[in-house]
N, C-alpha and C positions, 0 to 999 in steps of 0.2 A: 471836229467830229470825234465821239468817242469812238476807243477801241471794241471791237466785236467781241462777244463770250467767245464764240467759233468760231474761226476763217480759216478754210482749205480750199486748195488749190491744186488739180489735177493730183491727186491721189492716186497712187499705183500700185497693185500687191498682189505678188503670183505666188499660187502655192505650184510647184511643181511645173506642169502641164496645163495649170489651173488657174485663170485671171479672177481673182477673186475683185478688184478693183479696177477700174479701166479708167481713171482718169476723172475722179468724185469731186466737183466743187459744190461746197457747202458755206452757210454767212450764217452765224444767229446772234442779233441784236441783244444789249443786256436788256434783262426782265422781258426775254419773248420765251417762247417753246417752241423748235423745231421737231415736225414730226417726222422720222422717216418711216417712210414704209417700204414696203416689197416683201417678195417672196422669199419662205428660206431660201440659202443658198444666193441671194439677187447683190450681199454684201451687203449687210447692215452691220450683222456681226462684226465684222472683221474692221468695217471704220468706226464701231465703236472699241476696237482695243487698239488701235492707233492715235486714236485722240485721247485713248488713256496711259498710251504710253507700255502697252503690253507687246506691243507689234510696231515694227520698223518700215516705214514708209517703203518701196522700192526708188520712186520717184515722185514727186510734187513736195507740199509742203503746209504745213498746219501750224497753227497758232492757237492756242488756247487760253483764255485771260491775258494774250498779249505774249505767251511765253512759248518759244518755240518747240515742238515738241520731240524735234531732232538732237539740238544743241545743247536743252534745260531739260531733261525730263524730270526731273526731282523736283524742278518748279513747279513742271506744269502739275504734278500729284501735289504740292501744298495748296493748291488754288481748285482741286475737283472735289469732287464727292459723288462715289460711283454704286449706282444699285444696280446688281446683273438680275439674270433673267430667276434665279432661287435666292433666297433671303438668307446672308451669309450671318447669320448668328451664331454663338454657342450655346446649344440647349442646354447645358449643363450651368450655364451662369445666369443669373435673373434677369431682367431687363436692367434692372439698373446698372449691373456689373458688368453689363455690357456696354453700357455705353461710358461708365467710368473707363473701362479699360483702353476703348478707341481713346480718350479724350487723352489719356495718361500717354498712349503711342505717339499721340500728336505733339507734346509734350507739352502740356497742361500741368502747371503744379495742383496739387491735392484738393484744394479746396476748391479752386477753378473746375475743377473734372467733376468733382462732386455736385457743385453749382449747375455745370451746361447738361450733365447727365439728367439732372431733378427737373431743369426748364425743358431739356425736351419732350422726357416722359411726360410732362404735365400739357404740351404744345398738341403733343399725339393721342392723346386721351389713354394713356398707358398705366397713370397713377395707383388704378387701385390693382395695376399687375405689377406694378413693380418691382416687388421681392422673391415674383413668383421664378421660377427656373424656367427659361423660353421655350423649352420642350412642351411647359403645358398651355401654351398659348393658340391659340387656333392659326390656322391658314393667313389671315388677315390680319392680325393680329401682330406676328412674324415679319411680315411686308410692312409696316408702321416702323418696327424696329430696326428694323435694317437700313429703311429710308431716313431714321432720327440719326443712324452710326454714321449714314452718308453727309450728314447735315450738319455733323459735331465741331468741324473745325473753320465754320462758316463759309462754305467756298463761293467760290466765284461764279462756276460752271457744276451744274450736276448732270449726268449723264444715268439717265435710264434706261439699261439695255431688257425691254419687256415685262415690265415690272408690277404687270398683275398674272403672268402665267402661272395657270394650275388655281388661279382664286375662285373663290365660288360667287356668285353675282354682288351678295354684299359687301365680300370680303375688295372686289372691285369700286365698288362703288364708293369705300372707306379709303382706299390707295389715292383715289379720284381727287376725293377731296383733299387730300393732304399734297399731292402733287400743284393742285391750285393754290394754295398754300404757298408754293417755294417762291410762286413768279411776283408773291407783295413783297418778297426782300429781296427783290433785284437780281435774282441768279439765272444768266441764259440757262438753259434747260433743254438736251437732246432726248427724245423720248423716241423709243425705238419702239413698235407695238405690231400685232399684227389682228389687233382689235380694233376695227375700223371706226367704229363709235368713239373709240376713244379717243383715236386721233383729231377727229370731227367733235370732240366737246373741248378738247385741253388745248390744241394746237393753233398757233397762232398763222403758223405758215408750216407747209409739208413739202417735203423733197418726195415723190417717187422714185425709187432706184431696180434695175434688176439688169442680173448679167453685169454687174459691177461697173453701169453707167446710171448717173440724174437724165430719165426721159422725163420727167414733168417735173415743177415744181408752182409751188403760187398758195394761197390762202384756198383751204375747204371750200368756201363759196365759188370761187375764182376758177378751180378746179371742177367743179361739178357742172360750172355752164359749160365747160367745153364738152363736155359727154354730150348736152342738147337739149331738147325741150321735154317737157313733163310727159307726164305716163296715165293713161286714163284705165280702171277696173274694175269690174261689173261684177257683182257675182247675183245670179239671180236662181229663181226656185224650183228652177222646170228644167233638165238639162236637154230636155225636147226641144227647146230654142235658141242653144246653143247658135246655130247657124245663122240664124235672124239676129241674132244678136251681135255675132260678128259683122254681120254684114251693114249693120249699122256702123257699128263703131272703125270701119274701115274708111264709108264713105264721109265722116268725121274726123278721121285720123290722120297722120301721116308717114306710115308705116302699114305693113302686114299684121294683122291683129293676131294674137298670139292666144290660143287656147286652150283650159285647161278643166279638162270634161271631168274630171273626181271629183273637182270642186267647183264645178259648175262656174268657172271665174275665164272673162276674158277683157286681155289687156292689150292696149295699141299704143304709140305715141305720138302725142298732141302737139300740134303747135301753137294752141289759141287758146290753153288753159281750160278756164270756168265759160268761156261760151265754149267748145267743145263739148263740155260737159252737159252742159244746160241743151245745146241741140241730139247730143245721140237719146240722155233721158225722153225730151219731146219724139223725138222717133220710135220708141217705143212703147210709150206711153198711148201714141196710133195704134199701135200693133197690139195692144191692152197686154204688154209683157211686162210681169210682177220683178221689180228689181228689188233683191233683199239688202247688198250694199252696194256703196260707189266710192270712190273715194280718185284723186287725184295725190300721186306723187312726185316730189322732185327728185334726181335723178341724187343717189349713194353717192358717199365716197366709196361702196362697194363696186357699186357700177362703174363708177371712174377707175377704180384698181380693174376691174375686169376686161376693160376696155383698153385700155394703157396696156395691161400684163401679157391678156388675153387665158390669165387663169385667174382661180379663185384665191384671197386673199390667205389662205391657212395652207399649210404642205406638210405634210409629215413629215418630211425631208428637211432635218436642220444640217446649217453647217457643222464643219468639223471641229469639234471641241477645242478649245485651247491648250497647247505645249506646255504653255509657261503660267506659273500664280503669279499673282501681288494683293496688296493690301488695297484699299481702300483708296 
């Protein structure tokens, strides 16, 4: 059996007064992506600067590419490649000369740095900005290059702690694709987000975390059956019928139908899918009530975090900044 990119085992970590960690087990297979999620403050944070080696366990114990990260930590930083939640470049140096200089830190001789610099800019679609200073590179742009500095000395394990925050839809959707990228060269990959989408397109398997324990974990699919059956929504053109209309889709449903009169839209949940569907339309269709849409959904990973957390996935409230720097 190969060795895991990830394996932790009862993870412990008190700030003061403060359990920031309660006892975290975590597995990710090479060439998977682990998503974690939770709410600020639930500890995501803080088990990604312990498996990067910023933060000292209190109790349990972690493994990263095989390399303990109590006993080796200097190991376990040759074998990562870590992007935080801001894009740690130098605007003052171009793309290229940023990623020559990781390469040089790593200790790459001259032409080697020069070489892995020029294939990733090229991997990232960064070439025709390469000589530009990274100050003038957009939002997205920035996030490419920081993910190529993450990737310069081939590691084993990359760790993404939120790594399209503050991007604007495309600049997300360009991160997207280069992240799908790392998992054809074999590298487990901890992705930290609190973009639920995102977990649910790149994620092979997700941990839930909050209050600094795993209450769920399983594959996106796997996760969202246990939230329960589909969600039926009406929205029609009369909100004069609002009433009739729930009272349909009650006697079809299996749930309290949930109403929402500005937008003339009401929703219940189903356990019998498309003939659910198929019988409330026929019931009003009696009642000659004009439906403008319908639609049937299956239940979020939103809904799953809201159910599990019992808040909504975003908080204003991050944790507490980090004490201590490192590199890369």
């Amino acid at each position: 059996m190969s060795t895991p990119a990830v394996e932790a085992e009862g993870l412990v970590k008190t700030f003061r007064s403060t359990r920031a960690l309660a006892g975290i087990d975590l597995q990710i297979p090479k060439g998977a992506v682990l998503g974690l999620l939770g709410p600020n403050g639930a500890g995501k944070t803080t088990t990604v600067r312990i498996l990067a080696t910023l933060l000292k366990p209190d109790a349990g114990r972690a493994r990263v590419a095989g390399v303990d990260v109590r006993t080796d930590p200097h190991g376990v930083r040759r074998r990562i490649g870590l992007s935080g939640q801001y894009a740690a470049v130098d605007e003052n140096l171009s793309g290229f000369e940023n990623l020559y200089m990781v390469a040089r830190l790593y200790g790459m001789r001259r032409r080697e740095a020069r070489d892995r610099a020029r294939g990733l800019l090229t991997r990232f679609g960064l070439d025709d900005a390469a000589e530009r200073p990274a100050k003038t590179y957009s939002g997205g742009m920035r996030r490419r290059l920081d993910l190529a500095g993450a990737l310069v000395a081939r590691p084993e394990v990359v760790i993404l702690d939120e790594p399209t925050t503050g991007l604007d839809p495309r600049g997300r959707m360009e991160t997207w694709e280069v992240i799908g990228e790392l998992i054809t060269d074999g590298a487990g990959v901890l992705l930290t987000t609190q973009y639920l989408e995102e977990a649910d397109r790149l994620a092979d398997a997700i941990a839930v975390i909050d209050r600094g324990r795993v209450i769920a974990r399983g594959t996106p699919d796997a996760l969202k059956d246990q939230v329960g059956a589909e969600r039926l929504e009406m929205v029609i053109d009369d909100a004069a019928y609002l009433s009739e209309v729930a009272r349909a889709l009650a006697e079809v449903g299996a749930g309290e139908p949930v109403v929402d009169a500005a937008a003339c839209r009401v929703g219940v949940v189903v356990d019998e899918g498309a003939k659910s569907l198929i019988e409330a339309l026929r019931r009003l269709d009696l009642q000659n009530i004009a439906v403008q849409d319908v639609g049937l959904h299956r239940p979020t990973l939103d809904d799953v975090f809201l159910a599990l957390t019992g808040r909504a996935a975003e908080n204003p409230h991050r944790e507490p900044a980090p004490t201590t720097g490192a590199g890369r």
